[in-house]
Every structure is written in C-alpha cells, then in structure tokens.
MMTF fields as JSON, N, C-alpha, C and O atoms, coordinates in Angstrom:
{
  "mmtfVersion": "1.0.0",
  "mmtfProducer": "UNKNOWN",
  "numBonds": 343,
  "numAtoms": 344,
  "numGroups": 86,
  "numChains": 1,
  "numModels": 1,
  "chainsPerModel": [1],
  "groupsPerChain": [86],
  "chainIdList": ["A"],
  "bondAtomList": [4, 2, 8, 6, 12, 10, 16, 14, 20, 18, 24, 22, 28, 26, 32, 30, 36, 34, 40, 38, 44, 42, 48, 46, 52, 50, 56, 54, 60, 58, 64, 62, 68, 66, 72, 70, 76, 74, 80, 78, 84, 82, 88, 86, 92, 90, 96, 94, 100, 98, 104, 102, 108, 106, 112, 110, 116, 114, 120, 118, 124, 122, 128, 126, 132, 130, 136, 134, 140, 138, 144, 142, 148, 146, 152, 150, 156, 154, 160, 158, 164, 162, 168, 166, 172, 170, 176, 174, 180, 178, 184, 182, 188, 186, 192, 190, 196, 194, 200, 198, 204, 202, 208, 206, 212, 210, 216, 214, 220, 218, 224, 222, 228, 226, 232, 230, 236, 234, 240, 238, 244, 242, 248, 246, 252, 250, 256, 254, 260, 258, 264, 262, 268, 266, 272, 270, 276, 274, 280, 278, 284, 282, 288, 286, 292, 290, 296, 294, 300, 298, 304, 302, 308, 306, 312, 310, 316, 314, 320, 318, 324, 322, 328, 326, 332, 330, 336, 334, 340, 338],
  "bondOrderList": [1, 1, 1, 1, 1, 1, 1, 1, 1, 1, 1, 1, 1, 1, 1, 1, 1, 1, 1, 1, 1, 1, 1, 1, 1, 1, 1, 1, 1, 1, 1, 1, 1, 1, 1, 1, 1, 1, 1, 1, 1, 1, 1, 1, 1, 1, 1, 1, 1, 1, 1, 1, 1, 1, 1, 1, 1, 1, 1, 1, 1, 1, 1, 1, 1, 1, 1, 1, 1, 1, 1, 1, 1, 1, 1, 1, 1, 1, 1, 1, 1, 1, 1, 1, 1],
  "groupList": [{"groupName": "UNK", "atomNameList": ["N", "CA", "C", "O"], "elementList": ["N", "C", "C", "O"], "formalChargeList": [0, 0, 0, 0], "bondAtomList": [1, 0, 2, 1, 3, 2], "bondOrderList": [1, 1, 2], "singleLetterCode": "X", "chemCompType": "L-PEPTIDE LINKING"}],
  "groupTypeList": [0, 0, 0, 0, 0, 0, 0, 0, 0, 0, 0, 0, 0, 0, 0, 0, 0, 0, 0, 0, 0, 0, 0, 0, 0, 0, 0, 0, 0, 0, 0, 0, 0, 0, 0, 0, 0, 0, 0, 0, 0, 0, 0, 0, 0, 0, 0, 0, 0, 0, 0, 0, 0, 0, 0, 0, 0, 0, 0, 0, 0, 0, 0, 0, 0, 0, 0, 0, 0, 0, 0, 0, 0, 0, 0, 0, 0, 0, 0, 0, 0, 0, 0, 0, 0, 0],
  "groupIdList": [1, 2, 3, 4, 5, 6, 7, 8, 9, 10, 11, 12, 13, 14, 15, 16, 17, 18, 19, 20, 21, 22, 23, 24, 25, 26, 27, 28, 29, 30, 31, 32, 33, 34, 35, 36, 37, 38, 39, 40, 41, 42, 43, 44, 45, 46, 47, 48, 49, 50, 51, 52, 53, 54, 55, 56, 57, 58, 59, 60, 61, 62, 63, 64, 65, 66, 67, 68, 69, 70, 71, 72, 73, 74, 75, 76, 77, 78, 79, 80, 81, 82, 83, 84, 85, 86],
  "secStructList": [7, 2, 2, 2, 2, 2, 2, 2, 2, 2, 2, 2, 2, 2, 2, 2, 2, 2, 2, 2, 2, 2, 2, 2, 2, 2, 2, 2, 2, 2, 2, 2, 1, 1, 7, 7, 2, 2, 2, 2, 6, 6, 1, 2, 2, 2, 2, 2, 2, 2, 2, 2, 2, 2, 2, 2, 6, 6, 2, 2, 2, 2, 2, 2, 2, 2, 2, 2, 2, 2, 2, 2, 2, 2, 2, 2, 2, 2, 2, 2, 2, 2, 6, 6, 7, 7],
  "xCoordList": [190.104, 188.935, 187.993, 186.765, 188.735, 188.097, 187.234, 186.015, 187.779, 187.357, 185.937, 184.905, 186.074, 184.513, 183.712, 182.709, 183.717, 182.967, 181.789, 180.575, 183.055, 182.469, 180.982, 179.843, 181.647, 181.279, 179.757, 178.873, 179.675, 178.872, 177.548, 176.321, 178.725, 177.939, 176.808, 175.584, 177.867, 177.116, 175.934, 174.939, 175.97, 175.052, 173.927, 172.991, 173.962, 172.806, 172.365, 171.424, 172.581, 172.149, 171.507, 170.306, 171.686, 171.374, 169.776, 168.672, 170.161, 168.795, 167.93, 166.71, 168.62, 166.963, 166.637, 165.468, 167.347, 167.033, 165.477, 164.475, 165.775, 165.276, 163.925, 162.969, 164.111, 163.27, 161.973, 160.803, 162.511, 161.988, 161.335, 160.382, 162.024, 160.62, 160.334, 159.875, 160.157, 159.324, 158.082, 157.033, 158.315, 157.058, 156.263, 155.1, 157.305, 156.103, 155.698, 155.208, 156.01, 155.463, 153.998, 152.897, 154.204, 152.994, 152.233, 151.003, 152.801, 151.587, 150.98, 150.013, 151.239, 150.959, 149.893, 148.758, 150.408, 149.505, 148.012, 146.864, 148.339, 147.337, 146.463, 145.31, 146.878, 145.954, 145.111, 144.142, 145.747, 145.196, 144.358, 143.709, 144.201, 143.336, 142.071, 141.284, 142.206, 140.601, 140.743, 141.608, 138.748, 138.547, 138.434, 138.54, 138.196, 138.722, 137.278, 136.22, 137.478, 135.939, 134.79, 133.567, 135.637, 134.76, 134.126, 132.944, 134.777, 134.278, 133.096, 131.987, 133.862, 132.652, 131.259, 130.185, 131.903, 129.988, 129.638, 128.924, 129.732, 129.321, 128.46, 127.475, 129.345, 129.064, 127.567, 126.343, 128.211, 126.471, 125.53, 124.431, 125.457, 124.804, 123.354, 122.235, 124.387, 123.584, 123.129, 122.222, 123.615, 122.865, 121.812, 120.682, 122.01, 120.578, 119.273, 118.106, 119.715, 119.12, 118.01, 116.782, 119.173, 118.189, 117.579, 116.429, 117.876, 116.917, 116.091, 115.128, 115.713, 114.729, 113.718, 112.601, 114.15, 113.405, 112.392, 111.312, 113.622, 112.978, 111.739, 111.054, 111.907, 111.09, 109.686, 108.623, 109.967, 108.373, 108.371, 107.71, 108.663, 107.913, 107.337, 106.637, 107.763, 106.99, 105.653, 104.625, 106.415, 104.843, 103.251, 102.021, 104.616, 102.907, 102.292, 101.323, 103.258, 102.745, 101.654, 100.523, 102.108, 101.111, 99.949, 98.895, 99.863, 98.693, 98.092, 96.912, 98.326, 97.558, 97.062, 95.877, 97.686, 96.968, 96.308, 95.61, 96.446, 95.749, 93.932, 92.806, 94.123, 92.909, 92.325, 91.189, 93.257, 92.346, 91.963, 90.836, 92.64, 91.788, 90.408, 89.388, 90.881, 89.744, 88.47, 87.387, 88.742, 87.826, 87.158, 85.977, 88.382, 87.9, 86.609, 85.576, 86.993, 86.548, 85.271, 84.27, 85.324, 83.869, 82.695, 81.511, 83.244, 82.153, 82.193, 81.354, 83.118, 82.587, 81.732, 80.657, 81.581, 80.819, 79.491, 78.659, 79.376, 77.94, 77.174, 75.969, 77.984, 77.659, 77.461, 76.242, 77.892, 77.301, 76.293, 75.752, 75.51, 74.596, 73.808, 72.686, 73.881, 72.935, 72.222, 71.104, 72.972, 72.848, 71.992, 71.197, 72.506, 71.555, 70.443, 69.584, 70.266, 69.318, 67.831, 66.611, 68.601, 67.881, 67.199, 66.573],
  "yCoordList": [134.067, 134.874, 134.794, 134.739, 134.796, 134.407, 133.297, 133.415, 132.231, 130.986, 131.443, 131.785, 131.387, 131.751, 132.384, 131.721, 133.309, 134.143, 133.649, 133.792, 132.871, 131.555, 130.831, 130.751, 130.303, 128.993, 129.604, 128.796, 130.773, 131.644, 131.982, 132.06, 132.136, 132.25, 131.288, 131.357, 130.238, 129.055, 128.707, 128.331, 128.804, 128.77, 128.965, 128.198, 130.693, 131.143, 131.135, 131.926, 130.628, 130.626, 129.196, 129.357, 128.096, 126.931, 127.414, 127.018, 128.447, 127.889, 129.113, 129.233, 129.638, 130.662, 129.55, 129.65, 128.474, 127.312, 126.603, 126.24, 126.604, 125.317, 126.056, 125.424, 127.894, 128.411, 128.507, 128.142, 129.003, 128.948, 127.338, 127.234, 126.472, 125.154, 124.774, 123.69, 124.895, 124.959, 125.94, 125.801, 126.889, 128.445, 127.565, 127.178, 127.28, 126.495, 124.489, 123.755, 124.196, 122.686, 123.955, 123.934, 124.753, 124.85, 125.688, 125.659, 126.367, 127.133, 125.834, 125.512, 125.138, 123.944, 123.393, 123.095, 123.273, 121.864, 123.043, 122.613, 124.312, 125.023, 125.353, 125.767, 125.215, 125.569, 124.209, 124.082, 123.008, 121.529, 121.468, 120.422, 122.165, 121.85, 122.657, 122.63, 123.274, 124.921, 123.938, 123.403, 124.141, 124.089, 124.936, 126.092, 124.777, 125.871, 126.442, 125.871, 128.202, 128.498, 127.616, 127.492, 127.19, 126.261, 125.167, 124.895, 124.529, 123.569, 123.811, 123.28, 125.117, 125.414, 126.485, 126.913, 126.556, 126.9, 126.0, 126.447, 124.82, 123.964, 122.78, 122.043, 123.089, 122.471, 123.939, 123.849, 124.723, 125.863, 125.561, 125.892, 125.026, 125.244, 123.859, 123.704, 123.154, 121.403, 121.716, 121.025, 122.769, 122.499, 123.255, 122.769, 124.452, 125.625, 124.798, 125.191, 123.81, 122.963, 122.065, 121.986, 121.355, 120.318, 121.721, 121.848, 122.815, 123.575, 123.811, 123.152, 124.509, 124.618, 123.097, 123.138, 122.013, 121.127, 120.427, 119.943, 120.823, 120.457, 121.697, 121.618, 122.622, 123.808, 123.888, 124.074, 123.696, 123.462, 121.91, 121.594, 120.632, 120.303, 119.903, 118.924, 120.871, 121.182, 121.954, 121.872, 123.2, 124.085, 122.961, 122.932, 122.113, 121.269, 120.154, 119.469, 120.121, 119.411, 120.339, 119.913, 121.684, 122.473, 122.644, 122.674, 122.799, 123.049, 122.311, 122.663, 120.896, 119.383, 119.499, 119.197, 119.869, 119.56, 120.645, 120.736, 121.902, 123.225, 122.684, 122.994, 122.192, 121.333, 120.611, 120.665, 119.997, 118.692, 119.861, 119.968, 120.335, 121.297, 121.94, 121.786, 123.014, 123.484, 122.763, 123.247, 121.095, 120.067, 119.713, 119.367, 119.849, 119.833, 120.534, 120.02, 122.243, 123.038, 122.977, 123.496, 122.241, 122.311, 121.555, 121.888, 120.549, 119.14, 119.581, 118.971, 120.622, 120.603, 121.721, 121.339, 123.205, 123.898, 123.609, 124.496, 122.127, 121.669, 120.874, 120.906, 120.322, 119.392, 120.818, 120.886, 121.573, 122.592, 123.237, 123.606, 123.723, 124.117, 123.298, 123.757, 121.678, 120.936, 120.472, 119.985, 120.613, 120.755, 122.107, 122.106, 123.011, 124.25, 124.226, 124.563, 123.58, 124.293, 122.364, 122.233, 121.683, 120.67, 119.978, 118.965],
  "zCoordList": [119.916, 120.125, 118.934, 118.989, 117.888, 116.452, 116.683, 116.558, 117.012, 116.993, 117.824, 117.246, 119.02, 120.105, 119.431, 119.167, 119.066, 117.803, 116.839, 116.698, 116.163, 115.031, 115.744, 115.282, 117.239, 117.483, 118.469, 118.752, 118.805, 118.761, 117.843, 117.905, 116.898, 115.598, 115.34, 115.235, 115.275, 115.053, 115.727, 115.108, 116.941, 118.078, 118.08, 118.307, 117.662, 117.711, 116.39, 116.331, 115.291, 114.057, 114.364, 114.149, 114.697, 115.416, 115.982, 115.609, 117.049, 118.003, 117.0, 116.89, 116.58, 115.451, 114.404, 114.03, 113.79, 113.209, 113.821, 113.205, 115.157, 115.767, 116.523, 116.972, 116.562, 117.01, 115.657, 115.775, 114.629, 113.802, 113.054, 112.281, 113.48, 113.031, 113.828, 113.469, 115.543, 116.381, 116.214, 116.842, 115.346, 115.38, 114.197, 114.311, 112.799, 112.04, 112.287, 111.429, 113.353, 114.208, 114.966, 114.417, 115.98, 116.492, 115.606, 115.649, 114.874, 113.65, 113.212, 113.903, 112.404, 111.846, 112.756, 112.385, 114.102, 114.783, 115.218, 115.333, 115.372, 115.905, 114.5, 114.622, 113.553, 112.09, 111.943, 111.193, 112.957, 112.204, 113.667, 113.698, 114.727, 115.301, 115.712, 116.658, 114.752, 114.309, 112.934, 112.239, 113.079, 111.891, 110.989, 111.399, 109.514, 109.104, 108.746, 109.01, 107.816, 107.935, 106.623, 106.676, 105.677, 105.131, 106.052, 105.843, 107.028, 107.881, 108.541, 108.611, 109.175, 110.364, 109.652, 110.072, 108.604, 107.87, 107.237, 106.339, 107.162, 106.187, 107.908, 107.862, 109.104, 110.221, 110.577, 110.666, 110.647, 110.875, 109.984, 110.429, 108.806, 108.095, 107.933, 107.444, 108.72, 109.126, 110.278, 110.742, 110.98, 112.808, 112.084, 112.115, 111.386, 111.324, 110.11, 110.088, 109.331, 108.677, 109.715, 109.681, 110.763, 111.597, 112.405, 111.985, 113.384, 113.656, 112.882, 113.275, 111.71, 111.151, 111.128, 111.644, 110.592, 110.7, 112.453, 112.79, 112.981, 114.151, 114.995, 116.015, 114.088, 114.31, 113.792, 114.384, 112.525, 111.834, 112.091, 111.102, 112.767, 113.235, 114.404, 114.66, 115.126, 116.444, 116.524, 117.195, 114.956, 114.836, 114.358, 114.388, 113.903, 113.438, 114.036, 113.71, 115.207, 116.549, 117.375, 117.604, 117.813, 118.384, 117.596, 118.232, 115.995, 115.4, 115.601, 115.606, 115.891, 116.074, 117.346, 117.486, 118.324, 119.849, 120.083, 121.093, 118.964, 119.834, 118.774, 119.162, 117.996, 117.207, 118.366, 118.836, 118.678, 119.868, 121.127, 121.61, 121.356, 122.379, 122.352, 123.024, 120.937, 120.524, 120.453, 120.781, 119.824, 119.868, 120.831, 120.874, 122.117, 123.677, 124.108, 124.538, 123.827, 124.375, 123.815, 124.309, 122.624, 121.936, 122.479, 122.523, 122.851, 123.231, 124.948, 125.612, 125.77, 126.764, 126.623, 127.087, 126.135, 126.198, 125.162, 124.969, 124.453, 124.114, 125.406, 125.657, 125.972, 127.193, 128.263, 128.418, 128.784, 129.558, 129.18, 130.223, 128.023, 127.28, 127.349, 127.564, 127.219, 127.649, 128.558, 128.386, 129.916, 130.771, 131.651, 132.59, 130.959, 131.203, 131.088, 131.904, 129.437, 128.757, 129.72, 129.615, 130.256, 130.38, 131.325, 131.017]
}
C-alpha cells in the first residue's frame, strides 16, 4: 500500500512538473506574441507622426485650391460686371 502511495506520489508531482512548464511555454509564447508597451508607443508614435504630416499637407492643398477658386470667383464676377456694365 506504501508502495501505491509513493508511485502516486510520484505521479502527481510529475504532472504539476509538466503543468507548471506548460503555464511558463504559454506565458512565454503569449508575452512573445503582444507587443510590448515600448513597441506599441514607439509604433503610435510613427502612425500619429505620418498623420500629422499627412494632415498639414492636405491643409496646404486646400489653401492652394481655395486660392484658385477665389481666383475663379474673381475673373467670373469681373466678366459679369462687364457684361452688365456693356
């Protein structure tokens, strides 16, 4: 009866062995597949970089065409005035 005991013993000291470096295999593989927070602010910090860039220069795309408009609006309301006045 001694003996079963032992071999018992053994057993389950075995599978808490095998439970326990299975817990640090998936701790491990789940820490290596998140990045970590240095990563992912150093990864925010390049997207909010190219946003900003791609931001002001769009603003200075609209300043350019709302120019050509304005330019528009200019030469058509001289050409209607001329027309009026002619």
């Amino acid at each position: 009866m001694a003996r079963g005991w032992r071999s018992n013993q053994n057993q389950n000291f075995r599978w808490k062995q095998d439970v326990g470096s299975s817990n640090k295999r998936a701790s491990f593989q789940q820490q290596s597949l998140y990045p970590s927070i240095q990563e992912r602010l150093s990864k925010f910090e390049d997207t909010l970089e190219k946003f900003m860039q791609a931001s002001l220069a769009s603003q200075e795309n609209d300043k350019v065409e709302i120019k050509k408009l304005e330019t528009q609006a200019g030469h058509i309301a001289k050409k209607l005035a001329e027309r009026q006045s002619g």
